[in-house]
mmCIF file of the C-alpha atoms, coordinates in Angstrom:
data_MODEL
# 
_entry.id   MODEL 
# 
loop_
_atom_site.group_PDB 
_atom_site.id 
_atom_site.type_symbol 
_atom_site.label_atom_id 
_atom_site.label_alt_id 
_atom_site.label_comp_id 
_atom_site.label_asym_id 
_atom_site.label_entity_id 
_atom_site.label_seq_id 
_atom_site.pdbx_PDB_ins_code 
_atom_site.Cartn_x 
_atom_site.Cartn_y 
_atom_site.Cartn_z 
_atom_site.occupancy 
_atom_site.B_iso_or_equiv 
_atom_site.pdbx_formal_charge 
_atom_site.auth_seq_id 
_atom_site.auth_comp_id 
_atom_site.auth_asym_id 
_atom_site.auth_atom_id 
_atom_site.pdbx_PDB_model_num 
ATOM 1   C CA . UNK A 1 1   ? 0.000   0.000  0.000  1.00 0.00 ? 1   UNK A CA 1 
ATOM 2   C CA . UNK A 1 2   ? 1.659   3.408  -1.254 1.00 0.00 ? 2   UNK A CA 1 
ATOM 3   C CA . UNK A 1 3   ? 2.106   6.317  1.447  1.00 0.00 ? 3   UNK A CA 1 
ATOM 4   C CA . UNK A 1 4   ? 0.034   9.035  1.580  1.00 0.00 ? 4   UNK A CA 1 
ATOM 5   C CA . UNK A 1 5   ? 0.987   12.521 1.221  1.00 0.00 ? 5   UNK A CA 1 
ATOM 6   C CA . UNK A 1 6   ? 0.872   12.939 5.014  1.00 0.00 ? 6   UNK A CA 1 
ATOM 7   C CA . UNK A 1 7   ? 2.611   10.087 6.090  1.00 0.00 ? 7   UNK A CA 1 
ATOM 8   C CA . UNK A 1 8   ? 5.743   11.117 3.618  1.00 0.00 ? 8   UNK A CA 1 
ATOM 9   C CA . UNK A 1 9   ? 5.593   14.754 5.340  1.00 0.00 ? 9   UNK A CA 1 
ATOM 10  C CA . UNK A 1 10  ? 5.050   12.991 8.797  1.00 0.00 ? 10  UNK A CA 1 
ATOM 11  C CA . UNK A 1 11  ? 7.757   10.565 8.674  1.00 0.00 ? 11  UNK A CA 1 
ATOM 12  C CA . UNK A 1 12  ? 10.439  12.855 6.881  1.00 0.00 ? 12  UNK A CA 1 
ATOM 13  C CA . UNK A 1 13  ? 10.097  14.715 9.684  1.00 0.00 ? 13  UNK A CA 1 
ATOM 14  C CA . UNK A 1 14  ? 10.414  12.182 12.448 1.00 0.00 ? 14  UNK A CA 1 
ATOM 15  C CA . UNK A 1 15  ? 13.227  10.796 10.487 1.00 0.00 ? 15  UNK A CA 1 
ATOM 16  C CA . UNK A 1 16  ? 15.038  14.267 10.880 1.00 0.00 ? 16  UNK A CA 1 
ATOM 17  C CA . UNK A 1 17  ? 14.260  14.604 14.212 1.00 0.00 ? 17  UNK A CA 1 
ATOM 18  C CA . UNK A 1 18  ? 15.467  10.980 14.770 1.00 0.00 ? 18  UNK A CA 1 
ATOM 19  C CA . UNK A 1 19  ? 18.841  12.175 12.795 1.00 0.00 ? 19  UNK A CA 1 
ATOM 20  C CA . UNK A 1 20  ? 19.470  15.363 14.680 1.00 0.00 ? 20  UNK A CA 1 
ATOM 21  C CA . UNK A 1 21  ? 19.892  12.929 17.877 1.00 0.00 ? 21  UNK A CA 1 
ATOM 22  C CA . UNK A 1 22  ? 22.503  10.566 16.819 1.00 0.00 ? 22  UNK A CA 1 
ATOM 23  C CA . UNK A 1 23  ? 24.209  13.457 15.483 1.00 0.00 ? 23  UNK A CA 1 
ATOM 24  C CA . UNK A 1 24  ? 24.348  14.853 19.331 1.00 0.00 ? 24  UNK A CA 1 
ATOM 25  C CA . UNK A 1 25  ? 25.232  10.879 20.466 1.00 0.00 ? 25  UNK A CA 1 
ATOM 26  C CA . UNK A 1 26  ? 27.841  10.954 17.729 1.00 0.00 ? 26  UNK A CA 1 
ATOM 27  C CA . UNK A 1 27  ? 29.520  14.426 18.817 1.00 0.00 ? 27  UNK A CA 1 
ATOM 28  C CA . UNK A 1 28  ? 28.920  13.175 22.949 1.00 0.00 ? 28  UNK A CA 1 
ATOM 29  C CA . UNK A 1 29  ? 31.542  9.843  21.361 1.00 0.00 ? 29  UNK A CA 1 
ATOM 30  C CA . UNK A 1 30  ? 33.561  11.606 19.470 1.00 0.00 ? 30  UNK A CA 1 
ATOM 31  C CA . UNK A 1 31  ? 34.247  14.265 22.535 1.00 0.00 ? 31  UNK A CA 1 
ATOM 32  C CA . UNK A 1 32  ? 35.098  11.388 24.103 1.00 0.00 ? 32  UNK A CA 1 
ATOM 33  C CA . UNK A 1 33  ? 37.599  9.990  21.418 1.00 0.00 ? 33  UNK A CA 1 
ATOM 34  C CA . UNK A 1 34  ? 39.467  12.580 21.779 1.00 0.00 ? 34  UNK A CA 1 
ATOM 35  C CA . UNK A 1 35  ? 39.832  13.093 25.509 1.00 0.00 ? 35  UNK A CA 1 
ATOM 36  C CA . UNK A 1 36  ? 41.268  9.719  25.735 1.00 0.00 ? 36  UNK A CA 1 
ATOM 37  C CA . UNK A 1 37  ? 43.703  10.357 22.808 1.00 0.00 ? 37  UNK A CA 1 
ATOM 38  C CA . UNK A 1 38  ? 44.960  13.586 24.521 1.00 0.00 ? 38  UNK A CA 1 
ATOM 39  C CA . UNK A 1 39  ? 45.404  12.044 27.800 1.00 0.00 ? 39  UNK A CA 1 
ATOM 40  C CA . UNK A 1 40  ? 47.308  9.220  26.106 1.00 0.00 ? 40  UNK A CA 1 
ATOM 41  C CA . UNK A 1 41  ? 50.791  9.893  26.509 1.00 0.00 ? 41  UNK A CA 1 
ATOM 42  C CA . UNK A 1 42  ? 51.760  8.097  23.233 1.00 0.00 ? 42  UNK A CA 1 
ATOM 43  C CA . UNK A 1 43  ? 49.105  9.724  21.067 1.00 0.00 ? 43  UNK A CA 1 
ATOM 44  C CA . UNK A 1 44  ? 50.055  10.221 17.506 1.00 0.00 ? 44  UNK A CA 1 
ATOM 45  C CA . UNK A 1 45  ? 49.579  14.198 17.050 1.00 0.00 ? 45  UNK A CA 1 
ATOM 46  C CA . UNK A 1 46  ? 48.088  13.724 13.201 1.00 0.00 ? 46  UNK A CA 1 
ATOM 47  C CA . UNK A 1 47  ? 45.829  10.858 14.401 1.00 0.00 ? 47  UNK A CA 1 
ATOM 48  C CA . UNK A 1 48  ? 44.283  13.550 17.160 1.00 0.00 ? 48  UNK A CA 1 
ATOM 49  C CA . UNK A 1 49  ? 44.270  16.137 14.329 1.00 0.00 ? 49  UNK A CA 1 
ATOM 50  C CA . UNK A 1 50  ? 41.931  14.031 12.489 1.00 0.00 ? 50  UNK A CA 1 
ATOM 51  C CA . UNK A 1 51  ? 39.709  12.901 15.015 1.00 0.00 ? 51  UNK A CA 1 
ATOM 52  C CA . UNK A 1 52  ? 38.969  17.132 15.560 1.00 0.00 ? 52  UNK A CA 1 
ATOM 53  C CA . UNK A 1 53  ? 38.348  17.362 12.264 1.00 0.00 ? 53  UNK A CA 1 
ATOM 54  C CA . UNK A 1 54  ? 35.679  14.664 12.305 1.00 0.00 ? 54  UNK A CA 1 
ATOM 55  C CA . UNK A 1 55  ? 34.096  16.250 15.608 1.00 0.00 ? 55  UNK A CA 1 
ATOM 56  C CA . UNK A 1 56  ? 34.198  20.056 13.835 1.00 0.00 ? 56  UNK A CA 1 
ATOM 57  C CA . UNK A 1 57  ? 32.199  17.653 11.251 1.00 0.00 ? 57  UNK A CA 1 
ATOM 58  C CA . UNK A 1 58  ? 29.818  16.469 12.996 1.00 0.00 ? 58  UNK A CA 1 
ATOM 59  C CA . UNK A 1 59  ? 29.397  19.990 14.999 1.00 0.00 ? 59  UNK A CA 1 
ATOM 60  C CA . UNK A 1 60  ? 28.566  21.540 11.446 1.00 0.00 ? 60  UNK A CA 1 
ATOM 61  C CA . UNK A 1 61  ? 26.206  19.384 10.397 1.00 0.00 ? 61  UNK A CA 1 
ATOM 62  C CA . UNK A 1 62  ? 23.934  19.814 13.114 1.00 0.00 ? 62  UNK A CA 1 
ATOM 63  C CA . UNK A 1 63  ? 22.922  23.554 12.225 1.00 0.00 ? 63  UNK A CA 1 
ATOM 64  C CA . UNK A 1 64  ? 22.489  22.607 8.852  1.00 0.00 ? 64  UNK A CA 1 
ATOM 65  C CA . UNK A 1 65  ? 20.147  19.706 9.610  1.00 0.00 ? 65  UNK A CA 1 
ATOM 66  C CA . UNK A 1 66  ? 18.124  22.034 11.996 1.00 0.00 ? 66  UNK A CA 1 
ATOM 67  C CA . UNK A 1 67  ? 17.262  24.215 8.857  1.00 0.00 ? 67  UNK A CA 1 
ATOM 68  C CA . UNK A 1 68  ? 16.169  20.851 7.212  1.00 0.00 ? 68  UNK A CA 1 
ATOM 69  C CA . UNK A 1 69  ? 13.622  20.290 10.188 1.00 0.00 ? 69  UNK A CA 1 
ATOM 70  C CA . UNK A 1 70  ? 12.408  23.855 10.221 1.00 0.00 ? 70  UNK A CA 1 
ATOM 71  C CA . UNK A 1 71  ? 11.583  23.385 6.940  1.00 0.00 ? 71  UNK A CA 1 
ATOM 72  C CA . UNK A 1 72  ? 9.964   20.030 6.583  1.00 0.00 ? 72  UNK A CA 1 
ATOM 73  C CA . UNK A 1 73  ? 8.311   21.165 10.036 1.00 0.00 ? 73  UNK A CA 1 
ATOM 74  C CA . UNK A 1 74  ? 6.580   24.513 8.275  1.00 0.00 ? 74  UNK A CA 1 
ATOM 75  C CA . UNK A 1 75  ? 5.729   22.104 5.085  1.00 0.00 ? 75  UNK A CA 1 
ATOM 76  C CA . UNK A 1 76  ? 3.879   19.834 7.359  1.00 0.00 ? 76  UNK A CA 1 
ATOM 77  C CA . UNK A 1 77  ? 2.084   22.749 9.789  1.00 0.00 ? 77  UNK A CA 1 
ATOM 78  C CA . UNK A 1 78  ? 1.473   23.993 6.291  1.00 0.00 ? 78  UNK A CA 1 
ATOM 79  C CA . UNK A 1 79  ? -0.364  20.923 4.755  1.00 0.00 ? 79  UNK A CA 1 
ATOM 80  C CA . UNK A 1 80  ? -1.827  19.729 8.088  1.00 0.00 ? 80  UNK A CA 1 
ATOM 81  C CA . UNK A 1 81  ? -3.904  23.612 8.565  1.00 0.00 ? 81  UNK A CA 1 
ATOM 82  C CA . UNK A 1 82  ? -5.739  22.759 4.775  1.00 0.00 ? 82  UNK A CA 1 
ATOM 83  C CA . UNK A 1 83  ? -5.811  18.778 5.019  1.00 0.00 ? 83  UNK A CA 1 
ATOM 84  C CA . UNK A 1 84  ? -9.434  17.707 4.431  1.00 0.00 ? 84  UNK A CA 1 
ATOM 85  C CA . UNK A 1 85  ? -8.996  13.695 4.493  1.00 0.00 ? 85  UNK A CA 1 
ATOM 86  C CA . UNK A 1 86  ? -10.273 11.243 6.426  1.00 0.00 ? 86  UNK A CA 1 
ATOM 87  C CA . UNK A 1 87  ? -6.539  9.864  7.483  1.00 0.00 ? 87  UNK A CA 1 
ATOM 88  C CA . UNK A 1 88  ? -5.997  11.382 11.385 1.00 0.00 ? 88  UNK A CA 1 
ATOM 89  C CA . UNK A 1 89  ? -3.618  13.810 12.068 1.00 0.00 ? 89  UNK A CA 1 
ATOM 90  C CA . UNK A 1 90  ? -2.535  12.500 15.481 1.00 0.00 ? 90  UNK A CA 1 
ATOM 91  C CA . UNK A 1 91  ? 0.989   11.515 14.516 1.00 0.00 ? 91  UNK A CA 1 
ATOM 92  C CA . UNK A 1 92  ? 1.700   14.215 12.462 1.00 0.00 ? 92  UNK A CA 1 
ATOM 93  C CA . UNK A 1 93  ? 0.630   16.489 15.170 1.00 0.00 ? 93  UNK A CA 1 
ATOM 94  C CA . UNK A 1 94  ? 2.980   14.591 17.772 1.00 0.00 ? 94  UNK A CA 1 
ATOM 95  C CA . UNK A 1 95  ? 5.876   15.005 15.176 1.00 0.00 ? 95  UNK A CA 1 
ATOM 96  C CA . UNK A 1 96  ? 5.170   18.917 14.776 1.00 0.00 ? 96  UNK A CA 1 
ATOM 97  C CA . UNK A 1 97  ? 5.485   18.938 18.606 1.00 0.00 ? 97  UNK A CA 1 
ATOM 98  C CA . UNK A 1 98  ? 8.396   16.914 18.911 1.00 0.00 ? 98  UNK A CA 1 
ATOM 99  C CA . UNK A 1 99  ? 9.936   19.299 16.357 1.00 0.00 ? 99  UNK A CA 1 
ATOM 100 C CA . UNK A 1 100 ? 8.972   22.541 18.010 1.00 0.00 ? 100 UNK A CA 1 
ATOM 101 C CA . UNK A 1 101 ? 10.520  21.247 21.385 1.00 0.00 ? 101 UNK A CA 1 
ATOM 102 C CA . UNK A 1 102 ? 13.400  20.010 19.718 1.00 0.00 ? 102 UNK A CA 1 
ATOM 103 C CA . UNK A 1 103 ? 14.321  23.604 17.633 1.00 0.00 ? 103 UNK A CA 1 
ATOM 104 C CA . UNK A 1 104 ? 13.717  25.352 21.107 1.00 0.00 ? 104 UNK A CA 1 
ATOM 105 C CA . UNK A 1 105 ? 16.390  23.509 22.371 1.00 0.00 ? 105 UNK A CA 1 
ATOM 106 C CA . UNK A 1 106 ? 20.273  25.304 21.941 1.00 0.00 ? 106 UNK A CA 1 
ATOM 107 C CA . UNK A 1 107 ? 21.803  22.968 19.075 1.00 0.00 ? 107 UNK A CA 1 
# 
């Protein structure tokens, strides 16, 4: 059974949202990485270089994909105020939330 118009909007959404955490998990491990390479006293200076440059990475990406939720969040507000079909809007509703919570949150 194809996806309806809705669910694609809804679960893009939750998708992002779902991305936007594992991004923070991902910069939480790779703080991590790199405390334990520094306090290493036989740490390979390029190796630690690196590992920044993968956290700096991962810090940029999570600005960008908060502009990606804004605007899949205002596309669904958008098509949820002028929906007329008989599918129910709970879910969509709970991602719009979950959105709005999460972008009022400091990246």
């Amino acid at each position: 059974m194809a996806l309806t118009k809705l669910q694609i909007k809804t679960k893009a959404l939750q998708r992002l949202i779902k991305e936007e955490k594992y991004y923070h998990v991902e910069l939480k491990e790779q703080q991590d990485v790199i405390e334990q390479m520094k306090n290493n006293p036989d740490k390979d200076e390029y190796d630690l270089k690196k590992q920044v440059e993968v956290l700096e990475d991962t810090r940029q990406m999570i600005p960008e994909l908060r502009k990606k939720i804004n605007e899949h969040l205002v596309s669904l507000k958008d098509f949820v105020e002028t929906y007329n079909g008989d599918e129910i809007l709970h879910l969509a509703i709970k991602q719009i939330d979950a959105a709005e919570a999460l972008l009022a949150q400091d990246p």
